[in-house]
Biopython code that builds the backbone (N, CA, C, O; Angstrom):
import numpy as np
from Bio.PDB.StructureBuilder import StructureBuilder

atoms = [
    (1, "UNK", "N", (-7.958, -30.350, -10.842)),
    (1, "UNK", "CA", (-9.276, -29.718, -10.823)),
    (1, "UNK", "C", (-9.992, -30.118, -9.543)),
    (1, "UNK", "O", (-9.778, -31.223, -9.044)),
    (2, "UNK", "N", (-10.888, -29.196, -8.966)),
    (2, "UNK", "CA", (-11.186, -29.206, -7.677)),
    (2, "UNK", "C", (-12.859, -30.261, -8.242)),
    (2, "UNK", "O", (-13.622, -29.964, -9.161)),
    (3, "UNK", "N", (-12.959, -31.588, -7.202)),
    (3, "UNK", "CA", (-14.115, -32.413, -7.602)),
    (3, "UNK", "C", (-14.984, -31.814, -6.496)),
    (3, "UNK", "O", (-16.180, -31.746, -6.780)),
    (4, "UNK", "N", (-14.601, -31.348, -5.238)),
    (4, "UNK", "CA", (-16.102, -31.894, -4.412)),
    (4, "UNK", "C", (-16.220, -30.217, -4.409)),
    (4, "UNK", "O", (-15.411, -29.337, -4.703)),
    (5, "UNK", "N", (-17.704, -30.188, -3.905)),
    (5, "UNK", "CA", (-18.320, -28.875, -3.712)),
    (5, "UNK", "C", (-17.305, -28.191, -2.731)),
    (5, "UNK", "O", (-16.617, -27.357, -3.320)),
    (6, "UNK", "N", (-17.025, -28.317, -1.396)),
    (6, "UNK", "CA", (-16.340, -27.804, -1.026)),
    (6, "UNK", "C", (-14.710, -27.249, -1.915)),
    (6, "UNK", "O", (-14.513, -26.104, -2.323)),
    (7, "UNK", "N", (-14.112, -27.960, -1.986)),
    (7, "UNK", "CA", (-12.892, -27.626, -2.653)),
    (7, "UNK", "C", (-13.143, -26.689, -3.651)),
    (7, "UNK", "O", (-12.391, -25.718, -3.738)),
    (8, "UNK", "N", (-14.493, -26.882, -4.755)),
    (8, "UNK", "CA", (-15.030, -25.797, -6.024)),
    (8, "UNK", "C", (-14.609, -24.092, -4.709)),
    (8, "UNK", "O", (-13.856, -23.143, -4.932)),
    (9, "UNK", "N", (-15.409, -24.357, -3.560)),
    (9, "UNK", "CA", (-15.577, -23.063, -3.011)),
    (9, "UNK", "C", (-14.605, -22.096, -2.907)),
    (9, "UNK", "O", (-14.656, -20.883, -3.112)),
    (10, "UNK", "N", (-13.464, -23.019, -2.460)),
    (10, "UNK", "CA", (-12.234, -22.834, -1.964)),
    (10, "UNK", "C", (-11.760, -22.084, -3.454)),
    (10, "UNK", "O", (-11.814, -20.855, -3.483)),
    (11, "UNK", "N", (-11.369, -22.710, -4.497)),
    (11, "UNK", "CA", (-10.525, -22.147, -5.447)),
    (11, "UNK", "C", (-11.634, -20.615, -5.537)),
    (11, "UNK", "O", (-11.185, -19.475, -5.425)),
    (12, "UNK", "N", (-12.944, -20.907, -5.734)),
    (12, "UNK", "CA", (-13.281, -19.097, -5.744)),
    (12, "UNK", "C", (-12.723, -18.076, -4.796)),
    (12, "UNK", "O", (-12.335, -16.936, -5.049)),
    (13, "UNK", "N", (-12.776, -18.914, -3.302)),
    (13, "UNK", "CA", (-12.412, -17.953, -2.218)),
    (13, "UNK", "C", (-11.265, -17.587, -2.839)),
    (13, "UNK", "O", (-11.008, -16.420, -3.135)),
    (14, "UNK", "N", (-10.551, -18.523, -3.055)),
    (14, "UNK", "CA", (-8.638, -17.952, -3.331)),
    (14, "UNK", "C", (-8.499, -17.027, -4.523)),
    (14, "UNK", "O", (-7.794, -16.040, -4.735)),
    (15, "UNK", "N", (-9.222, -17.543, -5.084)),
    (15, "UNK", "CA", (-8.948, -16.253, -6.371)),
    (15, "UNK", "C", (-9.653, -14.703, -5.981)),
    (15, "UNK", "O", (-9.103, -13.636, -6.256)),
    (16, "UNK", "N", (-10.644, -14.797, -5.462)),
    (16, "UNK", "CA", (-11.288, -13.404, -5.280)),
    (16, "UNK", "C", (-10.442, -12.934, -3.537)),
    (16, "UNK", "O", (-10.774, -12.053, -2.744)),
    (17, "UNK", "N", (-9.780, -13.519, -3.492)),
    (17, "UNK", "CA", (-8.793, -13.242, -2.146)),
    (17, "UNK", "C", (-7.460, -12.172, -2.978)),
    (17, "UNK", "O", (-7.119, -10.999, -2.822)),
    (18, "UNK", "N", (-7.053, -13.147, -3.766)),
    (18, "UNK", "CA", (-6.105, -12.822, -4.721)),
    (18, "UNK", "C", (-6.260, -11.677, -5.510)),
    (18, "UNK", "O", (-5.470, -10.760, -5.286)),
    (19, "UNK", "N", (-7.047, -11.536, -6.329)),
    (19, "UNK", "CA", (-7.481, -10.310, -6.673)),
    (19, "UNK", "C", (-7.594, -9.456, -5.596)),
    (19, "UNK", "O", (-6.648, -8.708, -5.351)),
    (20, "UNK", "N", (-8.726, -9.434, -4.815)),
    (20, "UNK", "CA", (-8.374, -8.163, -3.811)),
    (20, "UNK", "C", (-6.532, -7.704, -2.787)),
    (20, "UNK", "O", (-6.062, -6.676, -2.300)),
    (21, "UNK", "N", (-6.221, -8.678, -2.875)),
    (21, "UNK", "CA", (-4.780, -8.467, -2.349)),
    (21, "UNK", "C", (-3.676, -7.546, -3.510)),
    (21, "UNK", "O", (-2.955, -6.556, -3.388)),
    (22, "UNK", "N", (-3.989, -8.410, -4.550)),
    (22, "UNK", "CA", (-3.256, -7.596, -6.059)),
    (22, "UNK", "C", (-3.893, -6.393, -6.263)),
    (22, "UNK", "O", (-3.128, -5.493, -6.607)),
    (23, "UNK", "N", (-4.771, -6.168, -6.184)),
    (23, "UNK", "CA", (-5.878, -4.196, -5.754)),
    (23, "UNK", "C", (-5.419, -3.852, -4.712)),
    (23, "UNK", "O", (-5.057, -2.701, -4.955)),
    (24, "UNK", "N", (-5.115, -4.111, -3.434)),
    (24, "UNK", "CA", (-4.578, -3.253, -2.336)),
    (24, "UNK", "C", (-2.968, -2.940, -2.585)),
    (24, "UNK", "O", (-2.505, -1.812, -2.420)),
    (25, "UNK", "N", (-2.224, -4.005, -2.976)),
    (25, "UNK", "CA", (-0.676, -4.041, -3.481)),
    (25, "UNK", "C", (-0.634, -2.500, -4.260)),
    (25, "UNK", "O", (-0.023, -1.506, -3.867)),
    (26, "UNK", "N", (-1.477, -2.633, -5.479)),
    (26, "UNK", "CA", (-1.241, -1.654, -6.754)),
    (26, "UNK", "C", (-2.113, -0.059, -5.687)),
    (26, "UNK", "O", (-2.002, 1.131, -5.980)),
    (27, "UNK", "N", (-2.602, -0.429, -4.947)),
    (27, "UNK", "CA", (-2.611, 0.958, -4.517)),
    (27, "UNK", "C", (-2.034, 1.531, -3.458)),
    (27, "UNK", "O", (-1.972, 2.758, -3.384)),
    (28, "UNK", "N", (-1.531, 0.719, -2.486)),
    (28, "UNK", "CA", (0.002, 1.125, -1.737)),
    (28, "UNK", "C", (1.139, 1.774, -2.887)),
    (28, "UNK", "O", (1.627, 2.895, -2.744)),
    (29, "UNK", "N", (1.486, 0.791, -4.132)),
    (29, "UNK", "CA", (2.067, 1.116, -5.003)),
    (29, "UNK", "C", (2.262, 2.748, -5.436)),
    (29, "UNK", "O", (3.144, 3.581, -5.645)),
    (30, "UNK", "N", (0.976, 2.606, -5.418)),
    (30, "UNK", "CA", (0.557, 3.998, -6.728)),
    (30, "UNK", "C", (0.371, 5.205, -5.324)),
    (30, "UNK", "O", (0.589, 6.382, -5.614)),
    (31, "UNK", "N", (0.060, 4.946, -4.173)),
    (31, "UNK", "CA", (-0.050, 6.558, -3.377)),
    (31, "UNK", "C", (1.659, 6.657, -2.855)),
    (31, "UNK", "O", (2.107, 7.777, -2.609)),
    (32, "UNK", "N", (2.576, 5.407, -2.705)),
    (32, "UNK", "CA", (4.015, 5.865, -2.145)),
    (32, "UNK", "C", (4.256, 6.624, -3.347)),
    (32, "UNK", "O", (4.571, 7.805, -3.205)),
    (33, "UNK", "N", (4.133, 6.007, -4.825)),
    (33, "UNK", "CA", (5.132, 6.244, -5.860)),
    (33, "UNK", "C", (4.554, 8.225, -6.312)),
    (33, "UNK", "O", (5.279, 8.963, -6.980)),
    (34, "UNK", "N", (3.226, 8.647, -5.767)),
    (34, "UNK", "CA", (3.127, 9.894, -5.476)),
    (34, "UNK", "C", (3.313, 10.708, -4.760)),
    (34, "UNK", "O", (2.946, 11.883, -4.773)),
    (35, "UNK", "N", (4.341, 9.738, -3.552)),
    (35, "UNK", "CA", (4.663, 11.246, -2.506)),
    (35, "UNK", "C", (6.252, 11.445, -2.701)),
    (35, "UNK", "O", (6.950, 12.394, -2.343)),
    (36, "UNK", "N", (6.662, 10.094, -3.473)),
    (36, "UNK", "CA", (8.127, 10.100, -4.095)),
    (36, "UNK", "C", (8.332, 11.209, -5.309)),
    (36, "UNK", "O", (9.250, 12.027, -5.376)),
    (37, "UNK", "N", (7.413, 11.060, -6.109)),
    (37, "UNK", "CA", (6.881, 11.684, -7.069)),
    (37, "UNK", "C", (7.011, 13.506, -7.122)),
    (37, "UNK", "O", (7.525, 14.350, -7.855)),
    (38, "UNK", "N", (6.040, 13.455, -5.610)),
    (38, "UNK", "CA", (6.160, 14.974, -5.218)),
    (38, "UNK", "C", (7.268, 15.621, -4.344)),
    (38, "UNK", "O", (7.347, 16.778, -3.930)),
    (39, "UNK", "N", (8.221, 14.414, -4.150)),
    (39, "UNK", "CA", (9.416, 15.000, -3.074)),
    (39, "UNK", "C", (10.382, 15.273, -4.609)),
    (39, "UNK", "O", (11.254, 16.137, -4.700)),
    (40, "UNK", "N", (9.963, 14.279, -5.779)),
    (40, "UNK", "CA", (11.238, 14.359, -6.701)),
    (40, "UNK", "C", (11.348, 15.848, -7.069)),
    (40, "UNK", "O", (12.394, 16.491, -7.150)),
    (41, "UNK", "N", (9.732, 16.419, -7.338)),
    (41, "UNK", "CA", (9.444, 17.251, -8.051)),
    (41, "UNK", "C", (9.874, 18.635, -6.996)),
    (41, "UNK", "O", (10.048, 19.693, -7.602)),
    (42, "UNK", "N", (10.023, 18.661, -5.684)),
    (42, "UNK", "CA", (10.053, 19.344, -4.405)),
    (42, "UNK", "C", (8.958, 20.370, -4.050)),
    (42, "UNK", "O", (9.013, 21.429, -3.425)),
    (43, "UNK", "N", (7.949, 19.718, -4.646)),
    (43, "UNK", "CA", (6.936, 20.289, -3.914)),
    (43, "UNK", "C", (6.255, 19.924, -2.322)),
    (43, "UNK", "O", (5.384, 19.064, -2.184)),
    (44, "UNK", "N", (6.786, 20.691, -1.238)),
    (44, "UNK", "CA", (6.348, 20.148, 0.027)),
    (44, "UNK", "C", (4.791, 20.047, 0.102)),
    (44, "UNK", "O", (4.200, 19.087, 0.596)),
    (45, "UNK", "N", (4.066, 21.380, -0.562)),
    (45, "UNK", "CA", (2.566, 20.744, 0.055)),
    (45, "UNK", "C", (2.228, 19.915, -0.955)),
    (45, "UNK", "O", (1.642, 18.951, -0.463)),
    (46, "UNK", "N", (2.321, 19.810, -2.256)),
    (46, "UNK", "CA", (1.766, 18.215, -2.984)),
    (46, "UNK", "C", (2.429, 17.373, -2.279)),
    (46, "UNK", "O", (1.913, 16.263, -2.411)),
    (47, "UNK", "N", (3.433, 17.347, -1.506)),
    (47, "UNK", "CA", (3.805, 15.831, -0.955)),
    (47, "UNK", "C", (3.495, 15.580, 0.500)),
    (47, "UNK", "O", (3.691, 14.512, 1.079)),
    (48, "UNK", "N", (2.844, 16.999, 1.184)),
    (48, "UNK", "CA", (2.392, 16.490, 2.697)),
    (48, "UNK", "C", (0.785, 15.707, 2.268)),
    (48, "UNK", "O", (0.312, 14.651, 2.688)),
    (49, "UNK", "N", (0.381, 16.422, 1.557)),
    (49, "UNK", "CA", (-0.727, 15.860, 1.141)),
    (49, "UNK", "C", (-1.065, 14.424, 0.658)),
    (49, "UNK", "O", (-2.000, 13.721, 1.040)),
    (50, "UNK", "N", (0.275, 14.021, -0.634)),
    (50, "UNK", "CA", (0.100, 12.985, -0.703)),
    (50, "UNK", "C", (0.439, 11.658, 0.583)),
    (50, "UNK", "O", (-0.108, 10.572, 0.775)),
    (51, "UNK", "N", (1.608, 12.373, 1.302)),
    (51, "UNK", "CA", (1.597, 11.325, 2.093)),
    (51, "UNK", "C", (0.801, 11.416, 3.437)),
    (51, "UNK", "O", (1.131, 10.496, 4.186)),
    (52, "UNK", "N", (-0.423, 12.488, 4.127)),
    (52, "UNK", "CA", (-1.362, 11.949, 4.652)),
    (52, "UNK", "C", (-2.481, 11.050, 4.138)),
    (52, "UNK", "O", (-3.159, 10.336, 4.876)),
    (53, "UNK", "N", (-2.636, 11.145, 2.706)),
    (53, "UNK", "CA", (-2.948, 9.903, 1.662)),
    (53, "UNK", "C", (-2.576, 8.352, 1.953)),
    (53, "UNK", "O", (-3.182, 7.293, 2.114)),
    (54, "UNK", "N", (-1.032, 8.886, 1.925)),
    (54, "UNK", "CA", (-0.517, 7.211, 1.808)),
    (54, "UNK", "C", (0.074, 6.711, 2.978)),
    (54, "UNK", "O", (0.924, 5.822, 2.947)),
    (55, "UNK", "N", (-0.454, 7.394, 4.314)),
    (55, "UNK", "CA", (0.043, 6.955, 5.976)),
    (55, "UNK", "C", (-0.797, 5.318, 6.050)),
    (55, "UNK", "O", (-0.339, 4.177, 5.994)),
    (56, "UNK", "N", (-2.362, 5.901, 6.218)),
    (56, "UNK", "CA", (-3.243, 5.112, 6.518)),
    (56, "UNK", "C", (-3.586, 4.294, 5.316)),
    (56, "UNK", "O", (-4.403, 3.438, 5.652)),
    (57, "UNK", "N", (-3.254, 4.211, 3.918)),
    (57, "UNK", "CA", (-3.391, 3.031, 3.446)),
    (57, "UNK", "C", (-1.972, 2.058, 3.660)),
    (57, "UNK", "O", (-2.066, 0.842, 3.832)),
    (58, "UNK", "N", (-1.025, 2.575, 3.635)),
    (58, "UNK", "CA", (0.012, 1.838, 4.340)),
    (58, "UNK", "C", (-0.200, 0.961, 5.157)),
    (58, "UNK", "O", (0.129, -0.223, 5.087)),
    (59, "UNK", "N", (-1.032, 1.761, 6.367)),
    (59, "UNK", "CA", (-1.433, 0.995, 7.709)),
    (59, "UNK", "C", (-2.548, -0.259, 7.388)),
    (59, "UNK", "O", (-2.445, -1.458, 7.648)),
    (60, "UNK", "N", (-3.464, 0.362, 6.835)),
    (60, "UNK", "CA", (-4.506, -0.393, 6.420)),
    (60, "UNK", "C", (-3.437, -1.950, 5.783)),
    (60, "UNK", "O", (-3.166, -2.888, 6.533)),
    (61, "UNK", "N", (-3.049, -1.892, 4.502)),
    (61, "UNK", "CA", (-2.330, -2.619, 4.357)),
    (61, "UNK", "C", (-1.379, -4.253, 5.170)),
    (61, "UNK", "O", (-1.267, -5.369, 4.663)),
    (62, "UNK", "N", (-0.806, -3.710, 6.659)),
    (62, "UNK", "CA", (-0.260, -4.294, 7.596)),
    (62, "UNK", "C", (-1.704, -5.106, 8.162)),
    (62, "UNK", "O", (-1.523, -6.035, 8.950)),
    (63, "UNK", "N", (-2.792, -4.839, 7.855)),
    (63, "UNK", "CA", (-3.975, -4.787, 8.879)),
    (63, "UNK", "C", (-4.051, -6.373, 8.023)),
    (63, "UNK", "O", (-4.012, -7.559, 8.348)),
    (64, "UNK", "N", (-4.153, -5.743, 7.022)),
    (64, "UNK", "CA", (-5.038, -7.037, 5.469)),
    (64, "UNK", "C", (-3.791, -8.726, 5.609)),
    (64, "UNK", "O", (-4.002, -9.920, 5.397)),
    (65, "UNK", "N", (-2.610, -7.977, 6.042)),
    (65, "UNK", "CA", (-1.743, -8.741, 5.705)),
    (65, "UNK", "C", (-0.941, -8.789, 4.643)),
    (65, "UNK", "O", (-0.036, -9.559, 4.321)),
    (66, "UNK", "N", (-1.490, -7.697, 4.071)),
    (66, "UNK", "CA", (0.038, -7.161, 2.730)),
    (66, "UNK", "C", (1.293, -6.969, 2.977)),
    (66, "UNK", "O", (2.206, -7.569, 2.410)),
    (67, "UNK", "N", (1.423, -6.087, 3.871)),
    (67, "UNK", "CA", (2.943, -5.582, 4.279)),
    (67, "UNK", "C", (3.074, -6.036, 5.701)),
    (67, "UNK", "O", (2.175, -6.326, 6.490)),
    (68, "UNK", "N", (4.426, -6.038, 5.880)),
    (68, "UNK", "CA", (4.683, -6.187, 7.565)),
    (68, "UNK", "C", (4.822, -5.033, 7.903)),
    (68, "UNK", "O", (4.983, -4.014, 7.232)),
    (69, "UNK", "N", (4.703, -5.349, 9.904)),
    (69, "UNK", "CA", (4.121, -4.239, 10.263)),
    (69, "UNK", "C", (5.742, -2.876, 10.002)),
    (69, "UNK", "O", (5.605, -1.793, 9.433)),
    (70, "UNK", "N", (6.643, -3.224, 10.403)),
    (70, "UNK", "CA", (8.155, -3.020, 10.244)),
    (70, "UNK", "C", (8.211, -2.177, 8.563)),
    (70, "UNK", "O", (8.429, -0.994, 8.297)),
    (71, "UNK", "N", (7.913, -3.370, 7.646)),
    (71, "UNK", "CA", (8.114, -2.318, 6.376)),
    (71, "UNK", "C", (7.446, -1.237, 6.017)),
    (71, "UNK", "O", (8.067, -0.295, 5.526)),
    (72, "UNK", "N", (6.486, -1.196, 6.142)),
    (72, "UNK", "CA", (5.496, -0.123, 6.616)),
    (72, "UNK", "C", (5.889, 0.958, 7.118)),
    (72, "UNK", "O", (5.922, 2.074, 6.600)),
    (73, "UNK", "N", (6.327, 0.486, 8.590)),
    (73, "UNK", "CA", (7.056, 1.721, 9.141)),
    (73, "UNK", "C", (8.495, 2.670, 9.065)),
    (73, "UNK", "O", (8.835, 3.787, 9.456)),
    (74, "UNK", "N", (9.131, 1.516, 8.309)),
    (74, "UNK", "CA", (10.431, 1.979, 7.643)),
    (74, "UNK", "C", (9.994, 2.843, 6.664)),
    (74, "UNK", "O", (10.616, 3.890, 6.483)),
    (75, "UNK", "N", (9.092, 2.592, 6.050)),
    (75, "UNK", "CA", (8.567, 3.401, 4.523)),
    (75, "UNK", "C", (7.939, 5.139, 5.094)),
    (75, "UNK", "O", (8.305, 6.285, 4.832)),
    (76, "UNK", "N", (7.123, 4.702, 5.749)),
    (76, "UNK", "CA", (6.199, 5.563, 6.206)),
    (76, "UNK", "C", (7.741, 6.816, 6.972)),
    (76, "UNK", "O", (7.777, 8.022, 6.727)),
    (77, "UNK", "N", (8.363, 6.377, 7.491)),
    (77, "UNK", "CA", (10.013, 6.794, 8.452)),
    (77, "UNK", "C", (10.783, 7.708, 6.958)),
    (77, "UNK", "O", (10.906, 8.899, 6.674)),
    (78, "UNK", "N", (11.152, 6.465, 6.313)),
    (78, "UNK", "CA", (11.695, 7.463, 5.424)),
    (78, "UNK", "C", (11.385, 8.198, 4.280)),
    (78, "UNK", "O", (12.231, 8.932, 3.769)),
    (79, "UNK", "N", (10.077, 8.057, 3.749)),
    (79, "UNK", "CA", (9.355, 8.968, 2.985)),
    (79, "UNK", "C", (8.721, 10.435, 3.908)),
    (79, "UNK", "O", (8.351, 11.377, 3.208)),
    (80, "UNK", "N", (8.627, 10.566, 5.297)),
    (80, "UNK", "CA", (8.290, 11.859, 6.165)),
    (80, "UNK", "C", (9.603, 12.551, 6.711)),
    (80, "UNK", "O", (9.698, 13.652, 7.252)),
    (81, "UNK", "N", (10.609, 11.608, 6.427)),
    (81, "UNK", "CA", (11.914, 12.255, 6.419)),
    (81, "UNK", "C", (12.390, 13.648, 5.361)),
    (81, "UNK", "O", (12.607, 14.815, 5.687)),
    (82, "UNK", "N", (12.442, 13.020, 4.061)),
    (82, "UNK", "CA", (12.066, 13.204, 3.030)),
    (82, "UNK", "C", (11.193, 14.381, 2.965)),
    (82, "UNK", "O", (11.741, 15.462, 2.749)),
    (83, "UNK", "N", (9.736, 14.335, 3.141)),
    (83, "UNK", "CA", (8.801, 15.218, 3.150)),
    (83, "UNK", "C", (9.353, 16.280, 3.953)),
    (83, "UNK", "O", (9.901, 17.227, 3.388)),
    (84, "UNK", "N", (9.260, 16.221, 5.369)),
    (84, "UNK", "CA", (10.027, 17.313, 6.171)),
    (84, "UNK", "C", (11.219, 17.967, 5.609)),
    (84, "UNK", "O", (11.137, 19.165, 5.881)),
    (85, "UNK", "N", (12.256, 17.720, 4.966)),
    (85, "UNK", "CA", (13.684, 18.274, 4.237)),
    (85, "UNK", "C", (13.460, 18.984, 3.297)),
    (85, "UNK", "O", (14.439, 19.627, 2.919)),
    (86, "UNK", "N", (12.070, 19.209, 2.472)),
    (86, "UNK", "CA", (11.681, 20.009, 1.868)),
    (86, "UNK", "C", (11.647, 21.172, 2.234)),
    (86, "UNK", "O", (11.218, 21.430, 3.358)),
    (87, "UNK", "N", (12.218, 22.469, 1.127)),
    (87, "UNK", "CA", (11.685, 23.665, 1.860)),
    (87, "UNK", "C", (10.254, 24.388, 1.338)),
    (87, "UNK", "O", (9.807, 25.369, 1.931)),
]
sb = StructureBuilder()
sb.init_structure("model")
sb.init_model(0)
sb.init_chain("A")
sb.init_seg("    ")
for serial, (resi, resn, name, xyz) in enumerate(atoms, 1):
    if name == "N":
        sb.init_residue(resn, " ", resi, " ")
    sb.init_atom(name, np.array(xyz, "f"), 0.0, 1.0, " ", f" {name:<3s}", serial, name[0])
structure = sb.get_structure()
């Protein structure tokens, strides 16, 4: 258990750090798993759409320190692959 005032601060910072990191995670999550979603289904414009959606939270993401910058771009690479092969 954290005794001095400082250290009390610290465990809040970390947890409300934590939480917001576990909220950015689940919504990278949830906009890839909709442009996967819309390539499964082969709809090209629900899935250009979703993935100008899920470019820039991707990016955003690399920014926060969620993702590296590399996985990101592998993702972002082969989900517009994907999107484009649609007819």
């Amino acid at each position: 258990m954290a005794n001095s005032i400082s250290a009390r601060k610290r465990v809040r910072q970390t947890e409300k750090r934590a939480a917001q990191n576990r909220d950015r995670r689940s919504r990278i999550r949830t906009v890839v798993k909709d442009v996967e979603l819309a390539i499964v289904k082969g709809n090209r414009a629900e899935a250009e759409v979703a993935f100008k959606a899920m470019e820039p939270e991707l990016m955003r993401g690399v920014t926060k320190g969620i993702l590296k910058k590399n996985t990101a771009s592998r993702k972002v690479s082969r989900l517009s692959t994907q999107v484009n092969s649609l007819k």
